[in-house]
C-alpha positions in Angstrom: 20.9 -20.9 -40.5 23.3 -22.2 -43.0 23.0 -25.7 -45.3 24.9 -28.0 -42.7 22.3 -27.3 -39.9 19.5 -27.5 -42.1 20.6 -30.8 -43.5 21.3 -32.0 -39.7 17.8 -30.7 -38.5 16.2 -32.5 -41.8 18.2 -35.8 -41.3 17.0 -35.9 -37.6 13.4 -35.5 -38.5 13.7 -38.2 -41.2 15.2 -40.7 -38.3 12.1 -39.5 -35.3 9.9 -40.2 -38.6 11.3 -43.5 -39.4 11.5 -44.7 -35.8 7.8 -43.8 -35.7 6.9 -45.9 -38.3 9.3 -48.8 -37.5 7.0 -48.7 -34.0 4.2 -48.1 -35.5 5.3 -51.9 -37.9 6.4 -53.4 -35.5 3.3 -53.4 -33.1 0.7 -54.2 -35.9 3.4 -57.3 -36.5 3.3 -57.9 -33.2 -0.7 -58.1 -33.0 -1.0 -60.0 -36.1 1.6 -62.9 -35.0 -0.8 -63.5 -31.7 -3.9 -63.0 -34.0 -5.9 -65.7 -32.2 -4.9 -64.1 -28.4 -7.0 -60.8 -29.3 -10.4 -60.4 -28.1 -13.2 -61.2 -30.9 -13.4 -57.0 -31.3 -9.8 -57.0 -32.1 -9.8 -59.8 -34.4 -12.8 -57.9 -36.3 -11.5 -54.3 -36.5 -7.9 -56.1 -37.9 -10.1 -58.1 -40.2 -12.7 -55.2 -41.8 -9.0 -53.1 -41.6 -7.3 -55.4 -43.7 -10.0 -56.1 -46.4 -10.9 -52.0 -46.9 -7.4 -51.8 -47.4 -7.6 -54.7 -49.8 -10.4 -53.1 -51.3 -9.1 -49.7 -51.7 -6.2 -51.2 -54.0 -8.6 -53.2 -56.1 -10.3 -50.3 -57.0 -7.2 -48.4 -57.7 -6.2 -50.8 -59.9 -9.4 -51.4 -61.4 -9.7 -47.6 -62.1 -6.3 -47.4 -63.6 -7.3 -50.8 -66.2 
């Protein structure tokens, strides 16, 4: 295998990887624009979700200060 296939073989797996994560975006976006269509379980797990995640860089700053 030479440089130029590797290269190609790398370059594809960066574009499956950032088509994945565009999708993956993309349908949270999605969910979060109709926020009050979800059922009450959705609108809880998106909630407790988004304040761990909220949490978890607070105290990553915090332990860096």
């Amino acid at each position: 295998m030479d440089l130029n296939q590797l290269n190609l073989r790398l370059n594809q797996k960066l574009n499956q990887f950032s088509r994945k994560i565009n999708n993956f975006f993309s349908f949270v976006a999605y969910k979060l624009k109709n926020f009050k269509n979800l059922t009450v379980g959705e609108q809880v797990s998106f909630s407790g979700i988004g304040l761990g995640l909220i949490l978890m860089l607070v105290s990553l700053v915090l332990f860096i200060i």
